[in-house]
C-alpha positions in Angstrom: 0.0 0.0 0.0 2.5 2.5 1.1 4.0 2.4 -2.8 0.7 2.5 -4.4 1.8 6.0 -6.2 5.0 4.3 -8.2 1.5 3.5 -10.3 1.7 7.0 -11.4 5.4 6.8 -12.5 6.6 5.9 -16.1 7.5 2.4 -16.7 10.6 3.4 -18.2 11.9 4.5 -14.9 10.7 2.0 -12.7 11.9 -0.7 -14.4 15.3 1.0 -15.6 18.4 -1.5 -14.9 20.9 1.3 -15.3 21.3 4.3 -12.7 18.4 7.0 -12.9 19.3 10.2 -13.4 18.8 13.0 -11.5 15.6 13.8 -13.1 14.5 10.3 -12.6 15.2 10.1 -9.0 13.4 13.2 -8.9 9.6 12.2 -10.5 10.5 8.8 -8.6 10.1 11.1 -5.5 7.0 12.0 -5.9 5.4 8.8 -5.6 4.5 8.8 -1.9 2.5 12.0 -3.0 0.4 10.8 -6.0 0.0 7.4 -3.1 -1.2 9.6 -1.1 -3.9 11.8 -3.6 -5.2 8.8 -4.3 -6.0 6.9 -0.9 -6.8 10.2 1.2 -10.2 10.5 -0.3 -11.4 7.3 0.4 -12.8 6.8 4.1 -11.6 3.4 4.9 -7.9 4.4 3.8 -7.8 7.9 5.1 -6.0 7.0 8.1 -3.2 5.3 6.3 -2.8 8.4 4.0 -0.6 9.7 6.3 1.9 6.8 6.4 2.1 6.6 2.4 3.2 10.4 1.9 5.6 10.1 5.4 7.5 6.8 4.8 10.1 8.4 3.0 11.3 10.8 6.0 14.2 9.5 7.9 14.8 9.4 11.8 17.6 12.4 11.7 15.4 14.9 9.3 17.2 14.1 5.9 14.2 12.5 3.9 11.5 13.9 2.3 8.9 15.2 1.6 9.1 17.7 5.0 12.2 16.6 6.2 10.7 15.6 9.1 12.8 13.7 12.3 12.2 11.6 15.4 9.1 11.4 17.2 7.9 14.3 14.6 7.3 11.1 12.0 4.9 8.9 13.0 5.5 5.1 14.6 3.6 4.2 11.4 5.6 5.7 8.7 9.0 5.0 10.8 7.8 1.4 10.9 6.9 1.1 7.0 10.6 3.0 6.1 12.3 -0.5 7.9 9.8 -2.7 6.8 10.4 -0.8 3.1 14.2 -0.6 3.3 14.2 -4.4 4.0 12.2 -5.8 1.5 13.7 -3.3 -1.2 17.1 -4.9 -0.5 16.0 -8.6 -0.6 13.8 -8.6 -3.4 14.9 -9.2 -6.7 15.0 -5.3 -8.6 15.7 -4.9 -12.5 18.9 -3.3 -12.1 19.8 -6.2 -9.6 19.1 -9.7 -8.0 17.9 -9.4 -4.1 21.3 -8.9 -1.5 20.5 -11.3 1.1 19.0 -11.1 4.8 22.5 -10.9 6.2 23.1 -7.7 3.7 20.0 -6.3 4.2 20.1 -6.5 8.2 24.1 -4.9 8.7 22.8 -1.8 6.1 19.5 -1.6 8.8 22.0 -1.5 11.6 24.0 0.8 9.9 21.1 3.5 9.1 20.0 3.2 12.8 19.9 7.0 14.2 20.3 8.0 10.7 17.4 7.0 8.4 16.0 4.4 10.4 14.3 4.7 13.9 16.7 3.0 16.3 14.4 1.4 18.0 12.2 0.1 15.2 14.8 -1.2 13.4 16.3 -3.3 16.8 12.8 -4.7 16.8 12.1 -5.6 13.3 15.4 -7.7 13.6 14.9 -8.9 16.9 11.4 -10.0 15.0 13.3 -11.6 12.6 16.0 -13.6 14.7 13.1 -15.0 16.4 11.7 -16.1 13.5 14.6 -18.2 12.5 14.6 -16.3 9.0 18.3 -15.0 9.3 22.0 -15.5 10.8 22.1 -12.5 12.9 
């Protein structure tokens, strides 16, 4: 749900297997924004609206679209940018084959304080250690 807005980007970006340019990182940008203009109008999304255009922020105020930090995001969005970040980098993309749990867990550690919410990302690990998924 939370990318529902890449629907209103060009195919020719999203499934680009070279580096986008700045331009294309640029309308790429924009889809938590178009995600959002489409699910805040409908009652039994509205509430999730908020999570679709704020799941780019990061935890130290360097994402977008307000730049945005700590506590000012919501436990929602923070939870979706892990949960996003994760699955981003062990799923298969055009312009590369999926990095691996192990990969995908030190880069989570290392964006703690940074992009990710400390605290959220501990957990969503912890989550997954208990799950038996990974070798943390």
């Amino acid at each position: 749900m939370h990318d529902i807005g890449k629907i209103g980007i060009a195919g020719h970006i999203l499934n680009k297997v070279t580096n986008l340019t700045e331009g294309e990182k640029e309308v790429l940008k924009m889809h938590h924004i178009i995600g959002y203009n489409i699910i805040a109008p409908l009652l039994f999304l509205s509430s999730v609206a908020p999570l679709v255009l704020y799941h780019q922020e990061w935890y130290n105020g360097k994402g977008y679209p307000e730049g945005l930090s700590g506590e000012e995001i919501s436990l929602g969005a923070r939870i979706i940018s892990v949960i996003d970040a994760y699955d981003a980098m062990t799923s298969d993309r055009p312009y590369r084959k999926a990095l691996g749990d192990e990969y995908a867990i030190s880069e989570l550690k290392k964006g703690m304080g940074t992009q990710f919410d400390p605290k959220v990302a501990k957990t969503f690990i912890d989550i997954l250690k208990s799950k038996a998924t990974v070798n943390v």
